[in-house]
N, C-alpha and C positions, 0 to 999 in steps of 0.2 A: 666358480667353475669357468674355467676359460672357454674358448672360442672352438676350439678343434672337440672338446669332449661333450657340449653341446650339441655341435651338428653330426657330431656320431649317434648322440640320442636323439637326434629326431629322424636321422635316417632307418634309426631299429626301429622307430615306431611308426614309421611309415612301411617300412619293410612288410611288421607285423599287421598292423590297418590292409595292404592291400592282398597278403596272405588272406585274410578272414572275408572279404569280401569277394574273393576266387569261388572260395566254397561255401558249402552252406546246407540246409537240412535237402537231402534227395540229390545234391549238387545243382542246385536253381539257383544257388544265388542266395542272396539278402532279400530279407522279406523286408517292406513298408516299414513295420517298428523298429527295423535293426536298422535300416537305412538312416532313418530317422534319426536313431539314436546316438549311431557313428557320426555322424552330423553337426548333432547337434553339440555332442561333447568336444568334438574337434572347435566349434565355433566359439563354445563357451569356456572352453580352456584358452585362445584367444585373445578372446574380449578379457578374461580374467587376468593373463600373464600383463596388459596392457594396462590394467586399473590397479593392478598389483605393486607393478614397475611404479605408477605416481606417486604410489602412496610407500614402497620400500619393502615391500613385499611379494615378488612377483612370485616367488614358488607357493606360498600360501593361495594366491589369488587365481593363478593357474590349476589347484586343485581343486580349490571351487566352485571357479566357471565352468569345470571339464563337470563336475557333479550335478549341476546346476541343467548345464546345455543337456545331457544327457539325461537327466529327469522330462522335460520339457521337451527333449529330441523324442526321447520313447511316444510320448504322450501324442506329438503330432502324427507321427508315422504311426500309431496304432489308430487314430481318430482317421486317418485315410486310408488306411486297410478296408475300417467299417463301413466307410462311404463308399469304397469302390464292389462291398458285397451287398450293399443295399441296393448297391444301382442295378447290378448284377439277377438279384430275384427279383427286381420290379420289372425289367427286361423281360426276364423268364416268365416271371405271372401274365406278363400282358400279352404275350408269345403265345401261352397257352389258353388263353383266354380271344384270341383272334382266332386261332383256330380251330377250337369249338363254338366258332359262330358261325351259324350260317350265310350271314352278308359276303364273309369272306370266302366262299365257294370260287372254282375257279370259271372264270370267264371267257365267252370265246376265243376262239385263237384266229389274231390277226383284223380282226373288227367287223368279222362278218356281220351284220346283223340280226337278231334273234327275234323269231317268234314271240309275240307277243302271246303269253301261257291264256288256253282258255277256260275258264271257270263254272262252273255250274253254281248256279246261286246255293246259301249258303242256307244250310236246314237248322232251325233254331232249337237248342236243347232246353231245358226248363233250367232256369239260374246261370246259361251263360251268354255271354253278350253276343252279339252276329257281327262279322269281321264285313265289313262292306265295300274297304279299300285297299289297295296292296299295292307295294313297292314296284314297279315293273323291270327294274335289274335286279331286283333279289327273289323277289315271287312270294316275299312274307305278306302276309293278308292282316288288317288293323281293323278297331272298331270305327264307325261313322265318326268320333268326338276326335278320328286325330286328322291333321292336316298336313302334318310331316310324319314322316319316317324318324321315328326317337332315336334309331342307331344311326345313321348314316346321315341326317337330317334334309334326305329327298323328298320332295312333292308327292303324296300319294294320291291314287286315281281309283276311279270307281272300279267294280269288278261290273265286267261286262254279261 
């Protein structure tokens, strides 16, 4: 294959490569595995034309780097799809999980200072512990046996 019918086939296949990564499912584009994939097989076709050429077979070697990269291209770009949805609902669980807690209530505006909440001693039920000490920025009340604030890990004080 001479020199001119070459570089016409790698310009169809570039042509065609950057056709396919214009568009894509919903027109977004390349997802993670495709990206991946295109990538990979482009690299591994490459490296293969290169180890091909040493050994006198560059079109064989070319085919199988491209299958090679392309198996391996898939693989990572799908293994970071998954990482970037795991990180995604750990975000969202912790999201949702701050804000059904109470510590994360909102706090005054501009640093007024707050009343310290006052308490009435605590009326003991049969089989449950009496809360003796409490958070004073969150207003959660704790048994005598803690010294810290479990959530936030503040100094707790007596209820007065």
């Amino acid at each position: 294959m001479d020199h001119f019918k070459k570089s016409r086939l790698w310009a169809f296949i570039l042509i065609i490569t950057f056709t396919g990564c214009a568009s894509g499912a919903g027109g977004m584009g390349l997802g993670e595995r495709e990206t991946g994939a295109l990538l990979g097989s482009g690299m591994g076709a490459g490296l293969g034309a290169i180890i091909g050429n040493q050994t006198g077979h560059a079109g064989a070697g070319t085919a199988i780097g491209a299958g090679a990269g392309l198996l391996a291209g898939a693989l990572a770009g799908e293994a970071s799809r998954r990482q970037k949805e795991n990180t995604k609902k750990e975000i969202r669980e912790e999201l949702m999980q701050q804000q059904y807690q109470g510590q994360y209530a909102p706090q005054p505006y501009g640093g007024v200072p707050q009343q310290q909440p006052q308490y009435a001693p605590p009326q003991p039920q049969p089989g449950q512990e009496i809360h003796t000490k409490y958070n004073p920025r969150t207003g959660q009340t704790f048994p005598e046996r803690f010294k810290y604030d479990p959530n936030t890990g503040e100094e707790l004080q007596y209820l007065r």
